[in-house]
C-alpha positions as CSV (number, residue, x, y, z in Angstrom):
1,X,48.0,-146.1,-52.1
2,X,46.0,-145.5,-49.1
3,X,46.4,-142.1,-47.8
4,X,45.9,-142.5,-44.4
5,X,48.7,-144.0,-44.3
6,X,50.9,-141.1,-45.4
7,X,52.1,-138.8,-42.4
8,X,50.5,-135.6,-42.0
9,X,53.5,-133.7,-42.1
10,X,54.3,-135.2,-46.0
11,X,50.9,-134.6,-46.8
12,X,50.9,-130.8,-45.8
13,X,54.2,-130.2,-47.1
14,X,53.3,-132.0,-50.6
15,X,50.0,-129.8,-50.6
16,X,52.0,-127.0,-49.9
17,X,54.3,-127.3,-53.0
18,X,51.4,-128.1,-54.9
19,X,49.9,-125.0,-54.3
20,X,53.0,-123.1,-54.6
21,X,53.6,-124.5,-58.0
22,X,49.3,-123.3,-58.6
23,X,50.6,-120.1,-57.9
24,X,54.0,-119.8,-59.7
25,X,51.7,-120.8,-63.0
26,X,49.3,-118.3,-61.9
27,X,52.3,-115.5,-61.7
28,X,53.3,-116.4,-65.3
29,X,50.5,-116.3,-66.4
30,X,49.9,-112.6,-66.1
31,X,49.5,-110.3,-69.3
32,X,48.0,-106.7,-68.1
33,X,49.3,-106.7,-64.8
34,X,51.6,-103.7,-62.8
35,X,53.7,-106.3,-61.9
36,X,54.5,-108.1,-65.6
37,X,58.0,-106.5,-65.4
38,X,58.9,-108.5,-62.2
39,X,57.1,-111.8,-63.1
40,X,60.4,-113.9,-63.5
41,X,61.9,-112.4,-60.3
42,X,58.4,-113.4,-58.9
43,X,58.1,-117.1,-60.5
44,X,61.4,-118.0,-59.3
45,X,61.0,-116.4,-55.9
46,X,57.9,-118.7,-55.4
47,X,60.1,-121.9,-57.2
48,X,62.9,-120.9,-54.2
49,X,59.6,-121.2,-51.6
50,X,58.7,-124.6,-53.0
51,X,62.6,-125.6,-53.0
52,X,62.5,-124.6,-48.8
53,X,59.4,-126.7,-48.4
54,X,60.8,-129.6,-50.4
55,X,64.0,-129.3,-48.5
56,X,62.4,-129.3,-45.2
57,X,59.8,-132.5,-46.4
58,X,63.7,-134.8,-47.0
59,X,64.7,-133.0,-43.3
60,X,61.6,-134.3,-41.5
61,X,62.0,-137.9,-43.1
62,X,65.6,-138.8,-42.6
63,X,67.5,-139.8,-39.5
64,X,71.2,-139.3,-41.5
65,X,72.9,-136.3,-40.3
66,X,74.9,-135.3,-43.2
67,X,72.1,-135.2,-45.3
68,X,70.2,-133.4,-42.9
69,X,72.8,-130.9,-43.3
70,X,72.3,-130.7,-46.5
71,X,69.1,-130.0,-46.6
72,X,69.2,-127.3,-43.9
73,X,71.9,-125.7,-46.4
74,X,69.4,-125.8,-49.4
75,X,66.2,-124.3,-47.5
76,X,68.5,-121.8,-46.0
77,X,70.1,-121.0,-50.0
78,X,66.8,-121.0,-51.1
79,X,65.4,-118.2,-49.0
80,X,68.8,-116.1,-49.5
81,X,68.1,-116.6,-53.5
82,X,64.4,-115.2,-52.6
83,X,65.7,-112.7,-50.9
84,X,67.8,-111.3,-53.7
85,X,65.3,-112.1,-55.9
86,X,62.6,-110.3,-54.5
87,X,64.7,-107.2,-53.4
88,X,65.3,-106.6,-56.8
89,X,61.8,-106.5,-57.9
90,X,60.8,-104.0,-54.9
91,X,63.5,-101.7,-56.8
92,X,62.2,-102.3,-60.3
93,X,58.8,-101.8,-58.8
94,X,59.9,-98.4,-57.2
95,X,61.4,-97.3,-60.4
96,X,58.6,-98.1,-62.6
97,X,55.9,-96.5,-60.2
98,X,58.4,-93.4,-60.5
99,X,57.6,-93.0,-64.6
100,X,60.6,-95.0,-65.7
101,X,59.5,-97.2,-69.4
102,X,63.0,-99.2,-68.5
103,X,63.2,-99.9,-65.5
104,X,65.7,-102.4,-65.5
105,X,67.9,-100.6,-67.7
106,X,67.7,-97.5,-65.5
107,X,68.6,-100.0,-62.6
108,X,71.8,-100.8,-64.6
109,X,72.7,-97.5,-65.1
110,X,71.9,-96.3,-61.7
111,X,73.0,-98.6,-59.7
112,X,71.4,-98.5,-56.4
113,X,73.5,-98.5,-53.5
114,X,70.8,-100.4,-50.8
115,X,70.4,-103.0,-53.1
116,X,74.1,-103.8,-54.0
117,X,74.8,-103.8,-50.0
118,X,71.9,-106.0,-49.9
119,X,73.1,-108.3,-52.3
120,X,76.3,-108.4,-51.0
121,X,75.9,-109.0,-47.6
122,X,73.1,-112.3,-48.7
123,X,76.0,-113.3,-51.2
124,X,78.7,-113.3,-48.3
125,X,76.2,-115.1,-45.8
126,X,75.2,-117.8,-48.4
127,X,79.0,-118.5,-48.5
128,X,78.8,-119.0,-45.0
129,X,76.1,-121.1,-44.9
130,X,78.1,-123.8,-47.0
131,X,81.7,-123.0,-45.5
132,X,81.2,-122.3,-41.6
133,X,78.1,-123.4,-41.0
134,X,77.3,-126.1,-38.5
135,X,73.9,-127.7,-37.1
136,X,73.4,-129.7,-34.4
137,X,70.4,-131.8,-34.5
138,X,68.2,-132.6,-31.8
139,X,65.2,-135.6,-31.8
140,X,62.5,-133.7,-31.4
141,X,58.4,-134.0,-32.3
142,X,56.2,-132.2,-34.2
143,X,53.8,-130.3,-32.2
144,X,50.4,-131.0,-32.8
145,X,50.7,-133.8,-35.0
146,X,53.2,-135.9,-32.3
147,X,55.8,-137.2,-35.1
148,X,59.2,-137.4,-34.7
149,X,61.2,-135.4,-36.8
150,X,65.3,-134.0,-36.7
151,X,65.0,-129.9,-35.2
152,X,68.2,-128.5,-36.6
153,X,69.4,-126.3,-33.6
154,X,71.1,-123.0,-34.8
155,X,73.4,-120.8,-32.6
156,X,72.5,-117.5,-31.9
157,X,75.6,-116.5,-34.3
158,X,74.1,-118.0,-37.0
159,X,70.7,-116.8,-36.2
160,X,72.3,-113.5,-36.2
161,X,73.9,-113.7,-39.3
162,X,70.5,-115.1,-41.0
163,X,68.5,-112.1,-39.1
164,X,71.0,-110.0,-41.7
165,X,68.7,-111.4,-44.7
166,X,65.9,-111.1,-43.0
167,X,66.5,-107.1,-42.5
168,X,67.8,-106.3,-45.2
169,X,64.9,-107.9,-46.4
170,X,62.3,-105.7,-44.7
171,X,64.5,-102.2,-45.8
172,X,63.5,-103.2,-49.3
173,X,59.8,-104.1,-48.7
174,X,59.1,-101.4,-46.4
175,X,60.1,-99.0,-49.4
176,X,56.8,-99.9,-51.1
177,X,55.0,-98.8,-48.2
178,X,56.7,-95.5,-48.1
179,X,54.8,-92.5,-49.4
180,X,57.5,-92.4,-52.1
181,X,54.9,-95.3,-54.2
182,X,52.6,-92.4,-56.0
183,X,51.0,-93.1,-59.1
184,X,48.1,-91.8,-60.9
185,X,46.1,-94.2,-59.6
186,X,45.3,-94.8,-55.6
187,X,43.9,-97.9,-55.8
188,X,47.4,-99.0,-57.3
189,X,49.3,-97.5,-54.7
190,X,47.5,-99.4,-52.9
191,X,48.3,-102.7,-54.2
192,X,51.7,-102.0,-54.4
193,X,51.9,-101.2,-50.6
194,X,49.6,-104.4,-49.6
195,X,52.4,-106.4,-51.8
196,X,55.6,-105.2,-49.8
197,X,53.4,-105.5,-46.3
198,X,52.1,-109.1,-47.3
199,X,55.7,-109.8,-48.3
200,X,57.2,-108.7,-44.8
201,X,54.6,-110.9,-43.3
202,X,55.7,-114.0,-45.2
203,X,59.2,-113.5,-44.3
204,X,58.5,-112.9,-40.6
205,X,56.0,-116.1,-40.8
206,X,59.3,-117.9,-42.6
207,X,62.2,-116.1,-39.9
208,X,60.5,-117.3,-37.1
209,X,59.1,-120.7,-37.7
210,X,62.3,-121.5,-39.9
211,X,65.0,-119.9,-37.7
212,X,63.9,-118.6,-34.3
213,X,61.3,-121.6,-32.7
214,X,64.7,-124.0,-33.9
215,X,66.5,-122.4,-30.7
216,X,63.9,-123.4,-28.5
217,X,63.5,-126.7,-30.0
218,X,60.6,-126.1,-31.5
219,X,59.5,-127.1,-35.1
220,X,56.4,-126.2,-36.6
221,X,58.1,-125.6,-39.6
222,X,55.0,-127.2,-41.7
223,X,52.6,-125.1,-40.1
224,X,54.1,-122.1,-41.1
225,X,55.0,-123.3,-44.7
226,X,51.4,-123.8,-45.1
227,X,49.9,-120.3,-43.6
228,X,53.1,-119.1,-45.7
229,X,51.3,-120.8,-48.6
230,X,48.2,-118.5,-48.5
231,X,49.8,-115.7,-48.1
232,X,52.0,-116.2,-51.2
233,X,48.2,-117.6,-53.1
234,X,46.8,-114.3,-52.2
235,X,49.8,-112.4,-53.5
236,X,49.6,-114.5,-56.9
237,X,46.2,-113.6,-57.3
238,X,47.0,-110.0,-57.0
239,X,49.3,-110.7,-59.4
240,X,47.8,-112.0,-61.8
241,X,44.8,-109.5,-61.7
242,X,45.0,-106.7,-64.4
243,X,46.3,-104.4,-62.3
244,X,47.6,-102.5,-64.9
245,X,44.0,-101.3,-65.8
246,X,43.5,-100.1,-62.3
247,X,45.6,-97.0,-63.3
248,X,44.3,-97.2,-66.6
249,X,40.2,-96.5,-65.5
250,X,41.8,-94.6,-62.4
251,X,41.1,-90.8,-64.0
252,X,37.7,-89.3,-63.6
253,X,35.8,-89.2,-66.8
254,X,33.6,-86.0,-66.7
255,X,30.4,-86.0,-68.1
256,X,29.5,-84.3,-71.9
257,X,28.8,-80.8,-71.8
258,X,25.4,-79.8,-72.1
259,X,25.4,-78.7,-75.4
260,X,26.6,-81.8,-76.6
261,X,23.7,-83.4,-74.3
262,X,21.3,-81.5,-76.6
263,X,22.9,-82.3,-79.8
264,X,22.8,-86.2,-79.9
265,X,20.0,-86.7,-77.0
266,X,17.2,-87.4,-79.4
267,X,19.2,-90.1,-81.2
268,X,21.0,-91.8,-78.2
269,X,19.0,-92.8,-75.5
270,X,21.7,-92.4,-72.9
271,X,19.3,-93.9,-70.2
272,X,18.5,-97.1,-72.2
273,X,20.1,-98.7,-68.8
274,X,23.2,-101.0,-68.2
275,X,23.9,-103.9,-71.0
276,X,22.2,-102.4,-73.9
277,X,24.1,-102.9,-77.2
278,X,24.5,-100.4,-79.9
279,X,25.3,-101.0,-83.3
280,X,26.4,-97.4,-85.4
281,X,26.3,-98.1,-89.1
282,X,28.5,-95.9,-90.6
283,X,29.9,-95.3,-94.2
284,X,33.3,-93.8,-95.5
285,X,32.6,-90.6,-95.4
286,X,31.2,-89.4,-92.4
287,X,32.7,-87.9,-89.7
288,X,31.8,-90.4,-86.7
289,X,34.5,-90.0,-83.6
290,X,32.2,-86.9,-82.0
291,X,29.3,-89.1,-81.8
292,X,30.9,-91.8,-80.5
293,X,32.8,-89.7,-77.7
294,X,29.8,-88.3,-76.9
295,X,28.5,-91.4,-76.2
296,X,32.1,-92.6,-74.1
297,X,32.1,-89.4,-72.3
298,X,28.5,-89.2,-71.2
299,X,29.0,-92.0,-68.8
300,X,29.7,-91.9,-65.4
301,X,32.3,-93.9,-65.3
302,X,35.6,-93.7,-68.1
303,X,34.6,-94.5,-71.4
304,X,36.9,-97.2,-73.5
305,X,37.4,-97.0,-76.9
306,X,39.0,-100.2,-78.5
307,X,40.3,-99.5,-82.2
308,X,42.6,-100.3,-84.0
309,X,45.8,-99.1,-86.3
310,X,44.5,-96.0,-88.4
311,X,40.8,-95.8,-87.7
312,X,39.6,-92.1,-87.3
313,X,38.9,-92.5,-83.9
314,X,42.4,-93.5,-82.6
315,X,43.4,-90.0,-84.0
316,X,41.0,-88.1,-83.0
317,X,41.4,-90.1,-79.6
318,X,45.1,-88.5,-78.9
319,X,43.1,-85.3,-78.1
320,X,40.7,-86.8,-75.7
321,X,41.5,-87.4,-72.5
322,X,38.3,-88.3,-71.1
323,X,38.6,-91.7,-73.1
324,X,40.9,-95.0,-71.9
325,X,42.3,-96.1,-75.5
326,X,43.1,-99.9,-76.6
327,X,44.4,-100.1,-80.0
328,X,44.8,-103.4,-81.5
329,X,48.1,-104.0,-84.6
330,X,49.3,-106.2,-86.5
331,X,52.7,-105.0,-86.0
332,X,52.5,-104.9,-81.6
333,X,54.7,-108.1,-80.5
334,X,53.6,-107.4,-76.5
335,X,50.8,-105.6,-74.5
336,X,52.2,-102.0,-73.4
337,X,50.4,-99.1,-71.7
338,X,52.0,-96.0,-73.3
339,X,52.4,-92.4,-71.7
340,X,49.3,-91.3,-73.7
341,X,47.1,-94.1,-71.7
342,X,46.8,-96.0,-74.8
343,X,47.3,-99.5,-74.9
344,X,49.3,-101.1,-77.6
345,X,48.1,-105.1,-78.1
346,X,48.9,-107.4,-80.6
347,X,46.1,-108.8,-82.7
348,X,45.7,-112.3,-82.2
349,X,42.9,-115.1,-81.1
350,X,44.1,-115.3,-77.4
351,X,44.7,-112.2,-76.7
352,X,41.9,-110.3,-78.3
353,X,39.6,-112.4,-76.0
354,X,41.6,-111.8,-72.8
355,X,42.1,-108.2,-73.0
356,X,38.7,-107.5,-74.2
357,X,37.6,-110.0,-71.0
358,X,39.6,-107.7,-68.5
359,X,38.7,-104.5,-70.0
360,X,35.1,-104.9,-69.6
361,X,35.7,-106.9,-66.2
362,X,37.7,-103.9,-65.0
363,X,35.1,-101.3,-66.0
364,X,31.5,-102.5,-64.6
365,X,28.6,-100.6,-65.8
366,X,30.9,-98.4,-67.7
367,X,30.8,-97.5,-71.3
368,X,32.9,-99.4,-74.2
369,X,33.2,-98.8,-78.0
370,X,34.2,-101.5,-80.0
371,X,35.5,-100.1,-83.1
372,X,36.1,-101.4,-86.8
373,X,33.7,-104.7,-86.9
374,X,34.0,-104.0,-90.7
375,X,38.3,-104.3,-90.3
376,X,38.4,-107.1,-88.1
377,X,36.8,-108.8,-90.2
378,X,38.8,-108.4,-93.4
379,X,41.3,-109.5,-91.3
380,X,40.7,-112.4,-88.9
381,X,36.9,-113.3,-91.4
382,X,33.4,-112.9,-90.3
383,X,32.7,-116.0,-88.1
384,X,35.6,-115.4,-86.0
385,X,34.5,-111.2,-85.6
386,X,30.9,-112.9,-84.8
387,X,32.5,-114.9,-82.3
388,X,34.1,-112.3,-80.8
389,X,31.2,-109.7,-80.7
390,X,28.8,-112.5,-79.3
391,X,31.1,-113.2,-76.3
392,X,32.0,-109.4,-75.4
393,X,28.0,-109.0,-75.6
394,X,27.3,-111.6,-72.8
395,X,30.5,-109.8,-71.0
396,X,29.1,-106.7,-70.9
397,X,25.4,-108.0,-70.2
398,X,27.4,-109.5,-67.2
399,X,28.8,-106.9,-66.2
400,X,26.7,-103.8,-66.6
401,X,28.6,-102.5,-69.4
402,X,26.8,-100.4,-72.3
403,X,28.5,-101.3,-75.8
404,X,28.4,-99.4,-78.9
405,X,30.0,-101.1,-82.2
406,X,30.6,-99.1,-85.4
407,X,30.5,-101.1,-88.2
408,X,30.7,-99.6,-92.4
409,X,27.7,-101.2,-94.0
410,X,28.8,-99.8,-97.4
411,X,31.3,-103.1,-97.6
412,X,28.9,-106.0,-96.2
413,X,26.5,-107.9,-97.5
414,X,22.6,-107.5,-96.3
415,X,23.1,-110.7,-94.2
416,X,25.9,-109.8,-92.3
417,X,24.5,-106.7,-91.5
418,X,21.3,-108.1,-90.6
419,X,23.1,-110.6,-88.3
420,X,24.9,-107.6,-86.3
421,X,21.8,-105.9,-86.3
422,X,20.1,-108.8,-84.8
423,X,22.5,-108.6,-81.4
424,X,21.8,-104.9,-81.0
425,X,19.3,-102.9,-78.4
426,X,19.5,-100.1,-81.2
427,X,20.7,-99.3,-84.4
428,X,21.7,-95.8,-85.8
429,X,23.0,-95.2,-89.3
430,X,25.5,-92.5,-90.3
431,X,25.5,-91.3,-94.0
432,X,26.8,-88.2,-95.1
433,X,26.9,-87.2,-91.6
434,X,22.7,-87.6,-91.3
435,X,22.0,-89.4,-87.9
436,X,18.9,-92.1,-87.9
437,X,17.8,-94.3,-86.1
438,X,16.7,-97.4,-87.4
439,X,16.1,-99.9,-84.4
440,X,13.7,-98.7,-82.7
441,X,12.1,-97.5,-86.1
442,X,12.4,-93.4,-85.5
443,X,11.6,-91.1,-87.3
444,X,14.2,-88.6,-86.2
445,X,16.9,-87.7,-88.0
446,X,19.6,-84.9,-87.3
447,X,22.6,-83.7,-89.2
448,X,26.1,-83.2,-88.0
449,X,27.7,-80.1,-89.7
450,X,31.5,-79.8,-89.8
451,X,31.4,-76.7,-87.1
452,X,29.8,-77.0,-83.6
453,X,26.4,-76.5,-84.5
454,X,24.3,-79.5,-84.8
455,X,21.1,-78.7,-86.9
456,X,17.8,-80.8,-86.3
457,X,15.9,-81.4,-89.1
């Protein structure tokens, strides 16, 4: 096929679908993001997009009036069913920025009263559309591009009627700009607000080049699908971002007191600089989780511990809340961010790899522990634990990140030990709660009593 030969105006709207389909897969594809409780609302909100553009493609090709009427119906059905769709996920939104685990079920319960009348009103007006609704066609051209093409001329009753969606549209949006949107974290706030203004501007984009221009005989209906296009790109990016994590690194991490400084300060280098690796041999007796939320908290950013089901340092973690917790189980069937600002994860290939990807990506030069090498390995074998250590290394050389892995080298073999040991900056060994570093060969050693004293030997 030669593709000059294909009009402009097929070409745009085919790349336009195309990338609105790019975008519905990038929407679906979310795991940690804010907006994973809408994404359905969301992935059929941007099919009904691609079903207006597709509609509008047939329009702009046929010269038979009834099925130019048709179509006009369709594109217009689609944008009600957007409509809809996307007013309910401003109110789930609302509700789950508010503190509510169920949103939808909470939604159910109380039913909101803006977003029945909204739904009512589209519902009556999409009965319209396919009862009462005529269109008179005009020959017309496309500006710019000088094709001919069928402008479907609206009357200013139908407009009217249509400018119903369109408001009732914006009361819903404009509610995610409202100071009512207050999380924990700002910088969420923040996306939620950009989301119900970048929403209002692709509906405004959609009213006017859709409905409005078609008074005045004007259709430059493929020009605004395709600036609609980036706008609802950008938005799927945002989406798909781990916006969830935003909230979760949002709280101030405050650094270690200074008597802790003085403890653990001539075992820890705390200066060693970004991307340095630490590996803490440990056995199964000593107490470890002070030393290593030391380390977490001496940073100046949060520190992240991720553990797993019944290690020592997810228990002792509920009383720290200087420390962003990730706890990986067997028996977790979905990723969840509990009240605690834990998050739950199930422990599998995939997703072990992703989240550890966005946690370090969503915490540059920051601190991370990653917890259990010796129980990861029982459970998903040593080449795959290797695997995974190796690439969350070159992450957090990438990113700036200081990592510190605890590993019990009373169950291992001297290779695999000597393998770990080969990745890290430095090595410290914990027996019987006696601190020492190995690599860099030290001669140091201190001793961490069960009270707060720390004793230096």
């Amino acid at each position: 096929m030669d593709y000059l030969t294909i009009p402009a105006e097929v070409f745009l709207s085919i790349a336009t679908i195309m990338f609105t389909g790019f975008h519905a897969y990038l929407v679906m594809s979310q795991r940690l993001s804010y907006f994973h409780s809408v994404k359905y609302l969301l992935f059929f909100s941007y099919l009904s997009f691609g079903t207006v553009v597709a509609a509008e493609l047939v329009l702009s090709q046929v010269t038979n009036i009834a099925l130019a009427t048709l179509m006009m119906k369709t594109s217009i059905s689609a944008v009600i069913v957007a409509a809809i769709l996307l007013a309910t996920a401003s109110q789930v939104l609302r509700l789950q920025a508010r503190g509510h685990e169920t949103p939808y079920k909470e939604l159910r319960i109380r039913k909101s009263t803006s977003l029945l009348i909204t739904i009512g009103a589209n519902l009556s007006i999409l009965a319209l559309v396919w009862n009462a609704f005529q269109f008179n066609f005009v020959q017309g051209t496309i500006p710019l591009l000088g094709t001919p093409t069928l402008i479907a001329s609206q009357s200013l009753s139908q407009l009217a009627l249509l400018s119903v969606v369109y408001l009732g549209f914006l009361w819903h949006q404009s509610k995610l700009l409202s100071e009512e949107i207050v999380t924990q974290s700002k910088s969420l706030s923040n996306v939620i607000k950009t989301t119900g203004l970048l929403w209002i501007v692709m509906s405004s984009i959609l009213f006017t080049v859709s409905g409005a221009l078609r008074i005045l005989g004007i259709d430059i209906v493929v020009f605004g699908h395709l600036l609609e296009s980036i706008v609802l790109g950008y938005l799927a990016y945002t989406y798909a971002k781990p916006t969830a994590l935003l909230e979760f690194f949002a709280s101030n991490s405050p650094l270690a007191i200074e008597l802790k400084r003085k403890q653990f300060s001539k075992v820890l280098d705390l200066n060693m600089g970004f991307g340095k690796k630490i590996l803490l041999e440990v056995d199964s007796i000593s107490d470890y989780h002070e030393l290593v939320y030391y380390y977490l908290g001496s940073g100046w950013k949060p520190g992240v511990c991720v553990t797993y089901e019944g290690s020592p340092l997810r228990l002792a973690g509920s009383m720290n809340k200087t420390v962003k917790m990730i706890g990986f189980s067997m028996s977790a069937d979905r990723i969840t961010v509990s009240k605690d600002e834990t998050i739950e994860a199930p422990l599998f290939k995939k997703n072990t790899y992703d989240l550890l990807k966005w946690t370090i990506e969503a915490n540059p030069q920051g601190r991370i522990v990653l917890d259990g090498i010796s129980h990861l390995i029982q459970l998903l074998g040593i080449d795959e634990v290797y695997s995974i250590v190796s690439y969350v290394s070159e992450l957090c050389a990438k990113n700036g990140v200081q990592l510190l892995l605890t590993l019990n080298y009373q169950v291992h073999k001297l290779e695999v030990i000597s393998s770990f040991e080969g990745m890290a900056d430095h090595v410290i060994q914990l027996e019987r709660n006696r601190v020492k570093q190995i690599k860099p060969v030290s001669q140091v050693t201190i001793t961490i009593p069960t009270g707060n004293q720390v004793r230096p030997e």
